[in-house]
VEXKOL-595290 format. One record per residue: residue number from 1; x, y, z of N, C-alpha, C in turn. Coordinates in steps of 0.1 Angstrom, whole numbers. Layout:
BEGIN
 num   n_X   n_Y   n_Z  ca_X  ca_Y  ca_Z   c_X   c_Y   c_Z
 NUM     X     Y     Z     X     Y     Z     X     Y     Z
...
% end
This chain:
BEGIN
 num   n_X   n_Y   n_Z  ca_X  ca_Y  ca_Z   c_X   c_Y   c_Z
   1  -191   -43   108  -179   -45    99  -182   -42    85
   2  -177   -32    77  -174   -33    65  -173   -44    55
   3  -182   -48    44  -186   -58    37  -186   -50    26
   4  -182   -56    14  -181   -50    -2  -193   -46    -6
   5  -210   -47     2  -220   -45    -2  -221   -30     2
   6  -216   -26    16  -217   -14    19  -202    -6    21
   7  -208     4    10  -188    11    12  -190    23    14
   8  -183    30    28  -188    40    30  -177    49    18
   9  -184    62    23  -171    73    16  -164    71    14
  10  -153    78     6  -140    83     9  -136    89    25
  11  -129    87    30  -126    97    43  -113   107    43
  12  -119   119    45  -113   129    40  -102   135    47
  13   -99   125    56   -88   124    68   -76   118    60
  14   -76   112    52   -68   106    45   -64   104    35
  15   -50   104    29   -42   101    15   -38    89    15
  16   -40    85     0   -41    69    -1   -27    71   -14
  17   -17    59    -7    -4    61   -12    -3    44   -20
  18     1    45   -32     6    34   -38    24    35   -37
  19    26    24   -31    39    20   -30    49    14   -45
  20    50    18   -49    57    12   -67    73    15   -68
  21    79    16   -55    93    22   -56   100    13   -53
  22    97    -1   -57   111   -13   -53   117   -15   -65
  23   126   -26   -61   139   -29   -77   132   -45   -82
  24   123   -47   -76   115   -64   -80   127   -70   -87
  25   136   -72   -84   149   -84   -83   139   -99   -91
  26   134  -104   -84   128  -116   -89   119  -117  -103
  27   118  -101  -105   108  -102  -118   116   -94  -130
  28   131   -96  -123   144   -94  -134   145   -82  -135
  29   138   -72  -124   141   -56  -123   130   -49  -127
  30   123   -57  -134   108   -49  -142   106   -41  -131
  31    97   -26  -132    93   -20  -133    80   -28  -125
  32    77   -35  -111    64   -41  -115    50   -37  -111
  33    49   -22  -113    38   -10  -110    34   -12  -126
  34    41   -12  -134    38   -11  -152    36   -21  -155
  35    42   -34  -150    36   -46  -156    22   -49  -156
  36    19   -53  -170    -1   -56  -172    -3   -67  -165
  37   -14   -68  -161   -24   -78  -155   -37   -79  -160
  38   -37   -90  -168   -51   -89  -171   -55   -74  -184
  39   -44   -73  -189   -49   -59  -196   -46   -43  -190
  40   -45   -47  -176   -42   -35  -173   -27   -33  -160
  41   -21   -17  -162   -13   -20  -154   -15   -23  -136
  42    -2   -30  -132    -6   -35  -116    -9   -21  -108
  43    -7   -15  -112    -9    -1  -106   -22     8  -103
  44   -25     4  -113   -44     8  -117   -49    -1  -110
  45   -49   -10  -105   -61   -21   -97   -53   -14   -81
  46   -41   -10   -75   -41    -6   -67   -48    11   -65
  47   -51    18   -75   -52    29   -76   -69    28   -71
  48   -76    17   -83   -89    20   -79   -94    20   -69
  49   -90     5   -61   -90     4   -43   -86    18   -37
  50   -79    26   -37   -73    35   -25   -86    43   -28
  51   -87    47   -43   -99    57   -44  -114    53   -36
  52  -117    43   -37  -128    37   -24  -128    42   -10
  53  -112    47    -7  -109    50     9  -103    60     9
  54   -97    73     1   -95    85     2   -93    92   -13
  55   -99   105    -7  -101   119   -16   -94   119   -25
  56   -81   118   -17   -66   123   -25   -58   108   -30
  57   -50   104   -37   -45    90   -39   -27    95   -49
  58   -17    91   -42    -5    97   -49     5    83   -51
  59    14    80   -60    21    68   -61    38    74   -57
  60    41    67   -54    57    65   -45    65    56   -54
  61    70    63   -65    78    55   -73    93    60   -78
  62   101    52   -79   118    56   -78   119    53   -96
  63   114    51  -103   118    47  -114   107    51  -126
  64   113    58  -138    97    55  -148    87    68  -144
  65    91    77  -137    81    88  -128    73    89  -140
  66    78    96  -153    71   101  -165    56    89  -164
  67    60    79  -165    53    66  -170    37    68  -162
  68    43    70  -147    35    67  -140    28    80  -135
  69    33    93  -142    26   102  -141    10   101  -152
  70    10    96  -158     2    88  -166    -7    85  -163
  71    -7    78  -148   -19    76  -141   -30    86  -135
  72   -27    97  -139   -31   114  -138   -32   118  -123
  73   -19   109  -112   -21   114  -100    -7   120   -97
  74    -4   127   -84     7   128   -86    19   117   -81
  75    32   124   -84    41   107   -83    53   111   -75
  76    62   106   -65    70   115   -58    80   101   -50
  77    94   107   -56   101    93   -54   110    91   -38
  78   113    82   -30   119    79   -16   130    90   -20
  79   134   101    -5   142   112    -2   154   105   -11
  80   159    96    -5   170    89    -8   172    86   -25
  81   164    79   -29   168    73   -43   175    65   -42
  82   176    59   -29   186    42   -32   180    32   -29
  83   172    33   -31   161    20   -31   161    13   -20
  84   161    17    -8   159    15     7   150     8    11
  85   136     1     9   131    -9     6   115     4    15
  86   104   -10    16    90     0    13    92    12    28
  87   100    13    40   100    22    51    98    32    44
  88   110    36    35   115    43    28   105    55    22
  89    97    45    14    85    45     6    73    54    14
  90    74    50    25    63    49    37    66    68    43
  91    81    66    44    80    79    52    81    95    38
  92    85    88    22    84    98    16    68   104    16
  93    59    91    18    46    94    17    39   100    30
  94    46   103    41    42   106    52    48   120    47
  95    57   126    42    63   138    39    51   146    28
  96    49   133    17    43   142     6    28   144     7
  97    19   141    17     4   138    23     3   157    31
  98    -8   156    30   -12   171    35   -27   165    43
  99   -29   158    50   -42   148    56   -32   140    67
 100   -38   140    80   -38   133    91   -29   120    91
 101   -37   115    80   -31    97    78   -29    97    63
 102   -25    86    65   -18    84    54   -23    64    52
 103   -28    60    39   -28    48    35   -19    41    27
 104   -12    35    32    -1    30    22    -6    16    15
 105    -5     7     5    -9    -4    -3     2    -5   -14
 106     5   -17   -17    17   -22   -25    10   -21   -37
 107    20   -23   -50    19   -20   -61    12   -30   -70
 108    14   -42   -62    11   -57   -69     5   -65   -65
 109    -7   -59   -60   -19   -70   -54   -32   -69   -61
 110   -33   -71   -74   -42   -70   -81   -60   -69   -75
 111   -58   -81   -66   -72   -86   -61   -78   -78   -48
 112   -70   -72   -43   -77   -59   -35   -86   -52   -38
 113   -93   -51   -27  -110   -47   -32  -106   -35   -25
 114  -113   -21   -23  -116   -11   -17  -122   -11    -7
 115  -126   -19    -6  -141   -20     4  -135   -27    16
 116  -122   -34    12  -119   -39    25  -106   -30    34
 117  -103   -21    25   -91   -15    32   -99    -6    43
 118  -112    -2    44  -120     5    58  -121    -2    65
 119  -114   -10    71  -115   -24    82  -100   -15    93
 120   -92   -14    81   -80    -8    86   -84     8    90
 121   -92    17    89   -96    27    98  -107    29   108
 122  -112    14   107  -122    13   117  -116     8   126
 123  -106    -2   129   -97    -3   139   -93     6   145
 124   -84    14   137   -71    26   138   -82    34   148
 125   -98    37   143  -103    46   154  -106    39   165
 126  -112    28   158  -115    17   175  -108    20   185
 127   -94    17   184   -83    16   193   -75    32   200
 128   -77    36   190   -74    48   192   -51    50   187
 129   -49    40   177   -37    38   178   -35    47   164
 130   -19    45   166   -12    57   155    -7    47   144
 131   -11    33   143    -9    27   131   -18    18   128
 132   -23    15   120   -32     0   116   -28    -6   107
 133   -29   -22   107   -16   -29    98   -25   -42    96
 134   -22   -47    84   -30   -61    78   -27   -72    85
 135   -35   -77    87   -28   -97    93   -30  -103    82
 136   -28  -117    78   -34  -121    68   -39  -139    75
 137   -36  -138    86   -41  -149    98   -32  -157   102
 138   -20  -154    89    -5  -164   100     7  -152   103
 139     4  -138    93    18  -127    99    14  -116    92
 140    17  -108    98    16   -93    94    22   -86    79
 141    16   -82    72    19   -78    60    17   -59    67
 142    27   -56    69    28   -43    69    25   -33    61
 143    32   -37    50    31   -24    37    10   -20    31
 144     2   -31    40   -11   -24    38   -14   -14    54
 145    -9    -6    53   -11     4    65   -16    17    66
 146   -19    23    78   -27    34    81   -21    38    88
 147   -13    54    86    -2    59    95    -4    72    99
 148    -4    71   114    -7    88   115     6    96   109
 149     1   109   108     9   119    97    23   119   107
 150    19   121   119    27   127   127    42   115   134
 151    40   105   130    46    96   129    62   102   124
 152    63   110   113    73   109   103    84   115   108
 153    86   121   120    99   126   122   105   111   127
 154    97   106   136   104    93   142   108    82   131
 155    99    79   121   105    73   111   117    82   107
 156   118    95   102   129    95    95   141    93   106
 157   141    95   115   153    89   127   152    76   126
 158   149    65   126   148    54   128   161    50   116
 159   151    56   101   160    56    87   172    59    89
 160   176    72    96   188    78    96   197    69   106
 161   190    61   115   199    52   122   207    40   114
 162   201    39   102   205    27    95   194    19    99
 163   181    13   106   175     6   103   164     5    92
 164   162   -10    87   150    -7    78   141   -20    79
 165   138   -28    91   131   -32    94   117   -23    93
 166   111   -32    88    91   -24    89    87   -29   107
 167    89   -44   106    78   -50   118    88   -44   130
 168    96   -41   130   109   -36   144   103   -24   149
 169    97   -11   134    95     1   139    80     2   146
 170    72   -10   133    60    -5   139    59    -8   155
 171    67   -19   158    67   -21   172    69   -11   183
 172    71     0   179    76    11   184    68    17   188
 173    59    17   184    43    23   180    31    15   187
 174    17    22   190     9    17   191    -1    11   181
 175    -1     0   175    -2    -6   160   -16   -17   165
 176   -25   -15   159   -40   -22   157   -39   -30   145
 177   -33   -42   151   -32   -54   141   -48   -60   135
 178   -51   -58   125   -65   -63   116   -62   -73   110
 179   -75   -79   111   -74   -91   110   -80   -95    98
 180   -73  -101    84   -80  -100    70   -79  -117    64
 181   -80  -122    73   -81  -139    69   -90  -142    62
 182  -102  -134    58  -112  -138    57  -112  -129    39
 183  -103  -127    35   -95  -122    25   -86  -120    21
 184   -79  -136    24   -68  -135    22   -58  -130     8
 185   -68  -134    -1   -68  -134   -15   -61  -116   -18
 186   -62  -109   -11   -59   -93   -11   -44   -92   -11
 187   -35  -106    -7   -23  -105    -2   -13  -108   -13
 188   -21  -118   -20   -12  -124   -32    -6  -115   -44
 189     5  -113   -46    14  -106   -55    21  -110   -64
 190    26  -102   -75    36  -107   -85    54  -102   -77
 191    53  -115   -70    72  -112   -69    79  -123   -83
 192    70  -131   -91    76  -139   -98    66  -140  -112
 193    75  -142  -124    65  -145  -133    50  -157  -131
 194    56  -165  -125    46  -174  -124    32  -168  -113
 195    35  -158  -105    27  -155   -95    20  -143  -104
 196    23  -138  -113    21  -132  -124    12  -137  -129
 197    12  -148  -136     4  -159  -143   -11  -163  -136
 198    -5  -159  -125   -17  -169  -117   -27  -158  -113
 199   -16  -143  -113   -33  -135  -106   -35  -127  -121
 200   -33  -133  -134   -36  -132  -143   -53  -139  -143
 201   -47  -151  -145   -58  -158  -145   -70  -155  -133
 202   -65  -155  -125   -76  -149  -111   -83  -135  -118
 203   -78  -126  -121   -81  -113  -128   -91  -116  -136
 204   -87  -122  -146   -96  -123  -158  -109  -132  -153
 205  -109  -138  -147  -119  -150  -140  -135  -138  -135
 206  -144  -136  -142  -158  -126  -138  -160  -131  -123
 207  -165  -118  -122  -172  -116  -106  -184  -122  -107
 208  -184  -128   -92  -194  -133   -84  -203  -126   -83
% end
């Protein structure tokens, strides 16, 4: 198993996608890929993680593109533009990837390490499945996933049906549930100022 002490390559099978294309309602609409943490934007702590686990790394954002072109990678917003929630996100990035798979990871989880998102392609080959998806030991957080490329016509059908359940489609699929209890801490987000506050303080807090 993968331990933060040993981190293999990059794997060259894969693009590692930051998700930053929601309307974060609860954080009064902010923008919350640009909001600072600790000094820096939420965006850049998702950025440095993906780079641990693939070559290439691109962000998925509907709003602010200029902004976040900034981060010197490239930036490419949901087909749609109506803010269809992270599927959406998921299958522009299955569109804009030129690699096998595709790594998806949300915009606002500061405390994600790199080292642990190769848990999720050591499964995906384990199993031999076309998705691998986070547990966090009581339910499945989807939006940290590993998708095969080839996936994307059926997603974009699914979309075009009008659904936008994540846990309905992956069901669809053969999906290698990983098991990250043992880091849970990877999961915690800013949906609210106060959750803000707190992986503030976690941020700033020196490494062990």
């Amino acid at each position: 198993m993968t331990t933060a002490t040993h981190i293999p390559s990059p794997d060259p099978r894969i693009t590692g996608v930051v998700l930053a294309g929601g309307l974060a309602r609860r954080m009064g609409g902010r923008d919350k890929g640009l909001i600072e943490c600790a000094g820096r934007p939420l965006t850049a702590y998702a950025l440095d993680a993906l780079r641990q686990v693939a070559p290439r790394v691109l962000i998925n954002a509907n709003r602010h593109l200029e902004e976040y072109r900034r981060f010197g990678v490239p930036v490419f917003p949901d087909a749609s533009g109506d803010f269809e929630g992270p599927l959406a996100g998921m299958l522009a990035a299955l569109h804009a990837a030129d690699t096998p798979l595709v790594l998806t990871v949300p915009c606002d989880c500061p405390l994600l390490q790199g080292a642990w998102l190769h848990r999720l392609i050591e499964h995906r080959d384990a199993e031999g499945a076309e998705i691998s998806a986070a547990h966090d030991g009581e339910r499945l957080n989807p939006v940290f996933a590993l998708l095969d490329r080839r996936l994307e016509p059926d997603l974009a059908a699914y979309l075009a049906g009008g659904e936008r359940k994540i846990d309905r489609w992956m069901r669809r699929h053969h999906v290698a549930v990983v098991d990250f209890s043992d880091h849970a801490e990877m999961f915690l987000n800013a949906n609210t100022p106060e959750e803000l506050a707190e992986l503030e303080r976690r941020c700033a807090m020196p490494s062990k």
